[in-house]
N, C-alpha and C positions, 0 to 999 in steps of 0.2 A: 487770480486763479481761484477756481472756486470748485467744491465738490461733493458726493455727496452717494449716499446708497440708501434701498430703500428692498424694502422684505414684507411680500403682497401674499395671503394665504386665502384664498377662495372657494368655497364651499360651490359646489354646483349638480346640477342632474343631467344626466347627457343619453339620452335613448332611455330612458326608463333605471342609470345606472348612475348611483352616486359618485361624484367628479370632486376632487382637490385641484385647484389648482394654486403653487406656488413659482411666483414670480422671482426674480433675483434681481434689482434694477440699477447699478454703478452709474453713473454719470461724472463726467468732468470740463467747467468751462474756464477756455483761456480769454482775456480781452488786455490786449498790449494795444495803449494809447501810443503809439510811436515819436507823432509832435502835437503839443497843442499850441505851438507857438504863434502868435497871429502875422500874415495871415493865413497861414496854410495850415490847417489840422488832418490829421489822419490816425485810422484804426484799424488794426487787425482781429479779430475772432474767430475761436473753433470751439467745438463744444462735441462732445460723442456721449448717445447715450445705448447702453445696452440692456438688453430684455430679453431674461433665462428663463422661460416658460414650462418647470415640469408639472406633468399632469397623472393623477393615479392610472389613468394608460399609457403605459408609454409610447405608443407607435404617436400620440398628437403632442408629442413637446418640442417644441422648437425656441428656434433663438432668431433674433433678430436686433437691426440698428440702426440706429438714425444720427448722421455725420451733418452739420451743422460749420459752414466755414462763411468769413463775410469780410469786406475791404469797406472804409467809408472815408471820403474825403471833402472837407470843407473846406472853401477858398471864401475868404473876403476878398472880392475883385476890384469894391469902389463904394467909398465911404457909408458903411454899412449896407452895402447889396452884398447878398453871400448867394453860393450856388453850391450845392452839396450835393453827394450821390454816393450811392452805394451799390454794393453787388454781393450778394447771399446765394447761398450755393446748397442742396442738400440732395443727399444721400441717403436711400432707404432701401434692406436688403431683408431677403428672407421674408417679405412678404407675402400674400397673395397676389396674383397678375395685375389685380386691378387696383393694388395699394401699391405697388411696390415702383412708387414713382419717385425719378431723379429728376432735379429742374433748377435751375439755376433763376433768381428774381433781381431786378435791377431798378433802382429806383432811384429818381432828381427831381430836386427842389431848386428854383428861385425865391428867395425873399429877400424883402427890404425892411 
């Protein structure tokens, strides 16, 4: 488990009009190895981060987050051939339309 905050103070000009802006930023990531026994390994992961955006206007502060989740599994199938894969998942909210995309990514390996 790991974790962590973080306090973002930004100075800005916005239409001709001096802007602060102060972030608030918590995060926290989980990574549970389940087995690493050979040959089967496997992992779980989640991770959330959040973003408190206020601004000396307040009609433009928002908040937003991004959910971070993932499975990984390694097989030794035959005397050093492994085949591993995973699958990553995220979550992103309160953004604008063209940010505020959810997508799931999936990815395998063979090697020897």
């Amino acid at each position: 488990m790991n974790g962590g905050i973080s306090y973002v103070i930004s100075p800005s000009k916005v239409n001709e009009t001096i802007n602060e802006n102060k972030n608030l930023s918590p995060t926290l990531d989980l990574f549970y190895p389940v087995t690493s026994a050979k040959p089967l390994a496997f992992a779980l992961s989640a991770s959330v981060l959040l973003n408190d955006f206020k601004n000396s206007s307040p009609d433009q502060n928002t908040t937003n987050y991004t959910q971070n989740t993932g499975f990984k599994i390694q097989w030794q199938i035959w005397k050093g051939l492994v085949i591993q894969t995973d699958l990553n998942s995220q979550i992103n909210s309160e953004l604008s339309d063209d940010l505020n995309q959810n997508f799931v990514l999936w990815n395998a390996a063979l090697a020897y």
